[in-house]
N, C-alpha and C positions, 0 to 999 in steps of 0.2 A: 668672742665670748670669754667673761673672766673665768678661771677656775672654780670661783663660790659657784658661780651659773651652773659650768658644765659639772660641778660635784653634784649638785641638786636636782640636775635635771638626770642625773645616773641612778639616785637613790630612789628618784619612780618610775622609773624605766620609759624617758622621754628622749627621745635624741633628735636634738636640734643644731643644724651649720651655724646660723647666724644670727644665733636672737642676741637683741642689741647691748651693748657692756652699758648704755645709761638707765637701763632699767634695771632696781636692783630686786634681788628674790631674797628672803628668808623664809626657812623651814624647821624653824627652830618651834613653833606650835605644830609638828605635824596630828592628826594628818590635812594642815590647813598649810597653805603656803601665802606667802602675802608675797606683794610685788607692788613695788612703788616707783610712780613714776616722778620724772621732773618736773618744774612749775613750767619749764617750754612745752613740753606736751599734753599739758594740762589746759594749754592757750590762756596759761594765766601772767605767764611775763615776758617774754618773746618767743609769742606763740610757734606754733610749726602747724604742717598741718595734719588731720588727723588719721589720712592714710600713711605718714609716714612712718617706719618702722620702729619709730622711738614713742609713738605716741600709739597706735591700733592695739589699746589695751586687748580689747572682744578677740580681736584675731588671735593675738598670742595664748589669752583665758582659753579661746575654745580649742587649739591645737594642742594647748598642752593637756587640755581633758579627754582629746582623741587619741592622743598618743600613750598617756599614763598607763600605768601596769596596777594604780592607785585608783579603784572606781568609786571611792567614797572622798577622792581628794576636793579639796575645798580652795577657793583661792579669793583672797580681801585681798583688796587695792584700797591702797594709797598716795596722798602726794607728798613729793618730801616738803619739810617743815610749813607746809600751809597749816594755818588756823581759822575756824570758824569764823573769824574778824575780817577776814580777806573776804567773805561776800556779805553783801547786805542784806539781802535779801530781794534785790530792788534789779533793774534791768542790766545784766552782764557787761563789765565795763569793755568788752571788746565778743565779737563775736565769735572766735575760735571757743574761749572760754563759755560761754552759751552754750556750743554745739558738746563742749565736755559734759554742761552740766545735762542736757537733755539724755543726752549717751549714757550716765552713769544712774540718770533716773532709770531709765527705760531697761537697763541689762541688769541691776538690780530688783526692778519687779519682774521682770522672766526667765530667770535661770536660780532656781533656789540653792544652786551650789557655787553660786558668786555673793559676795556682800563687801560694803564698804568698810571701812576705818570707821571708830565714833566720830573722829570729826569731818570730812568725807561723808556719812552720815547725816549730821544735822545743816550742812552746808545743801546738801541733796533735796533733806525739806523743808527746807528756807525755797528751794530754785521752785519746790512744786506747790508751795504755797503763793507764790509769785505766779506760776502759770494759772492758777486756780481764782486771782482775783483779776485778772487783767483781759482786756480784750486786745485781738493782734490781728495783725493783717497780711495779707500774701504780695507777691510782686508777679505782677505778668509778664511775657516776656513782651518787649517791645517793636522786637523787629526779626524778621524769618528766619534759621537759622544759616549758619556759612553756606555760601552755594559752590566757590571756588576751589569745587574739590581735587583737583590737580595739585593745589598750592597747599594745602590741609595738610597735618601732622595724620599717622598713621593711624591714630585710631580715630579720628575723624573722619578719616577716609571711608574707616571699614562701616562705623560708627551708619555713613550715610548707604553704603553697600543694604546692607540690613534693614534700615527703612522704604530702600528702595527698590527690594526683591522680594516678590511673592512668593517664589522657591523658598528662599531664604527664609522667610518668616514660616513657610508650613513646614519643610525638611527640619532644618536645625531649629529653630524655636518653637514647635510643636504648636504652631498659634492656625487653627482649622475655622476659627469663627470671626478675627478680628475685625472690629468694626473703625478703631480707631490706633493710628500709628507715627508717632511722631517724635522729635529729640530736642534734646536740652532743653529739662524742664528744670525750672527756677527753683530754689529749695530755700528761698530768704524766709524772713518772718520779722517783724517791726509790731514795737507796742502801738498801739492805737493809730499810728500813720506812717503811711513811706516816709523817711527821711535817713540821712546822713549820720544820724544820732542815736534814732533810735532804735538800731536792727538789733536783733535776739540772735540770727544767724546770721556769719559771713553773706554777704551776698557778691554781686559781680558776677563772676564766672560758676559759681559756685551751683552745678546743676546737674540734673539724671544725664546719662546717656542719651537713651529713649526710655522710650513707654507704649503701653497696648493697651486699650480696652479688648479684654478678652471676655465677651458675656458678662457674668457679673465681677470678674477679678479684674484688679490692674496691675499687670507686671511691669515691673523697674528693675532694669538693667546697667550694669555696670559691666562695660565692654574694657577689657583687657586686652592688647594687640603687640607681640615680643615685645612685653612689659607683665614680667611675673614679679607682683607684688602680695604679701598677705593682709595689707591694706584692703585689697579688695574685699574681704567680709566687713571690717570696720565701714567701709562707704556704703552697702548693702544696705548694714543693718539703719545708720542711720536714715538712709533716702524710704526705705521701707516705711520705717516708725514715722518717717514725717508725713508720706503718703498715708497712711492711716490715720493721721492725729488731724492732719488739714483735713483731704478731699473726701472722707469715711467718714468717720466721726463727727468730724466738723468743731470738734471741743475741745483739744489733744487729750481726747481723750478718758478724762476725769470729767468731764462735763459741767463744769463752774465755771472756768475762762472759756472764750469763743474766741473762733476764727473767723474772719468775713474774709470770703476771697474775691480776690478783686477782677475786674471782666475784663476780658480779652481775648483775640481771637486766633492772634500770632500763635504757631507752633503748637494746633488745635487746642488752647488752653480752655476755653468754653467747651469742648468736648469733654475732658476730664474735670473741669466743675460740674460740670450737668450729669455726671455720670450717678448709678445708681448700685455703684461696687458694695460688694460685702468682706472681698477677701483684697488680699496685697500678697503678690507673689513676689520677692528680690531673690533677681537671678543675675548669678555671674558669670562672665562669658568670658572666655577664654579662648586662644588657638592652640591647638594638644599637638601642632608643629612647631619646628623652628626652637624659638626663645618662650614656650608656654607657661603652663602654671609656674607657680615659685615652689623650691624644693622640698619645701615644709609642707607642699597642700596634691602629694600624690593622693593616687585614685581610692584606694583604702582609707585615706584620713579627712578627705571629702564627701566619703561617705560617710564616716563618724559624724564629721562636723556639720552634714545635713542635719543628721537624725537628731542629733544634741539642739543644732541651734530650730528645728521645728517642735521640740519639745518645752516651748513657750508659755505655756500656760493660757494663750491666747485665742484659746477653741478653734483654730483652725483661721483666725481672721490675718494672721501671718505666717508665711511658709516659705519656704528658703530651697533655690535650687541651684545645683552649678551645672552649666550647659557648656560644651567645647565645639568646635568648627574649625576647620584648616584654611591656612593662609596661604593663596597658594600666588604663585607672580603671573603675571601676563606676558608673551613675548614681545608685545610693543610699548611694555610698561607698565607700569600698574599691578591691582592686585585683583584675584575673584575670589569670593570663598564657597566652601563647600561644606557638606558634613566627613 
């Protein structure tokens, strides 16, 4: 952290380890603070991606308004020297940059104490004038997910632990009625057709954890496993807001562009089209042993950052929880978890 940082974050009574030196803050209009990021984390010139600590604008906006001593502090973002010229208004020249621009629409209409830059601004309704005339389409998954969970990174491991204990989804995930439970859901979007060219979102890898139908909500999780990162709100919120704009809405939401999603049955994708959701719960998951949260996001500022980020404006159609469970090893290997 540079000194300007750590001077800044003293004068409203924020105290933060490691918020990143490439994001810079000024507080020179208090009591509004601005904070502009790079054109990398913008996904607009070599992109990064958007859980990483240089780019999770939402994560660090919301920590620093759970922490503040400042309840009327205000925070615009920006990117350094972009101009309104940099988008066309037309299909995002690369998909990290897409998932910016959806992100800064989306946390700009629900939180009335964030706003953009004027140009940040009119690039924003350039991106939602573009949503608004076009029709786009979803990507199914095409094949089941990893099964070789011996060989699986650790949160894939756990990732499938969870899908595959009934305990586990009634204890720790509080899910008493589920009907439907599955992982690695796809979060692409392409204008008018699959292709190569013309995705709105990164795709590939790019996908929930799991998912539930629970009654009428569907929760989406983002599993964290000795990987404490404050990415993990930035991925939430996104996967949330797109869960609501596809599989709810069906319009993202402004209802002038359409979504058509497309059929498939892999990794119950026909279960969560067919669904008849009204709400979208994103929940983060955490193990509260070992390597857990990140040190910006103890239990007090968690709670902050609940209350703040379900204060949405969204009637209740978005809600935000964090959930924790222990990681505990097996003696012939392996991991189980518990509450």
């Amino acid at each position: 952290m540079t000194p300007k940082q750590r001077g800044i974050f003293k004068s409203i009574g924020v105290t933060l380890g490691d918020f990143p030196d490439d994001i810079d803050l000024d507080d020179s209009k208090s009591p509004k603070l601005k904070m502009t990021l790079t054109q990398d984390a913008a996904g607009f010139s070599n992109p990064i991606n958007m859980q990483d600590t240089r780019a999770c604008f939402e994560a660090w906006c919301l920590i620093i308004k759970a922490k503040t001593n400042k309840s009327k502090l205000e925070i615009e973002l920006d990117v350094k020297d972009i101009k309104e010229a940099d988008y066309d208004g037309k299909l995002p020249k690369n998909g990290h940059w897409g998932r910016f621009l959806y992100r800064i629409l989306k946390f700009s209409e629900q939180y009335n104490w964030f706003e953009l830059s004027s140009t940040l601004g009119k690039i924003k309704d350039k991106f939602q004038n573009y949503l608004d005339s076009h029709t786009f389409v979803t990507s199914a998954p095409d094949k089941k997910p990893k099964e070789d969970i011996a060989n699986s990174n650790l949160e894939s491991y756990v990732e499938y632990l969870f899908c595959d204990s009934i305990s586990a989804q009634k204890d720790i995930l509080n899910l008493l009625s589920v009907t439907t439970i599955d992982r690695q859901l796809p979060v692409s979007l392409f204008e008018g057709f699959k292709s190569n060219t013309t995705g709105v979102f990164t795709g590939g890898k790019s996908a929930i954890d799991f998912w539930a139908v629970n009654g009428d909500t569907i929760n989406v999780y983002e599993l964290k496993s000795d990987n404490p990162m404050v990415g993990v709100i930035t991925e939430i919120f996104f996967y949330s807001n797109y869960v609501h704009d596809v599989f709810i809405s069906k319009s993202l939401d402004h209802g002038k562009g359409s979504v058509e999603i497309e059929d498939g049955t892999y990794r119950s994708y026909d279960k969560i089209k067919g669904n008849k959701g009204k709400q979208v719960k994103g929940i983060m998951l955490s193990n509260s042993n070992r390597k857990g949260w990140h040190s910006s996001l103890g239990k007090p500022t968690r709670n902050e950052i609940k209350r703040i980020m379900n204060a949405n404006g969204m009637s209740g159609a978005i809600q935000y929880e964090f959930l924790e469970y222990q990681l505990n090893p097996l003696k012939i290997g392996g991991y189980y978890i518990s509450k």
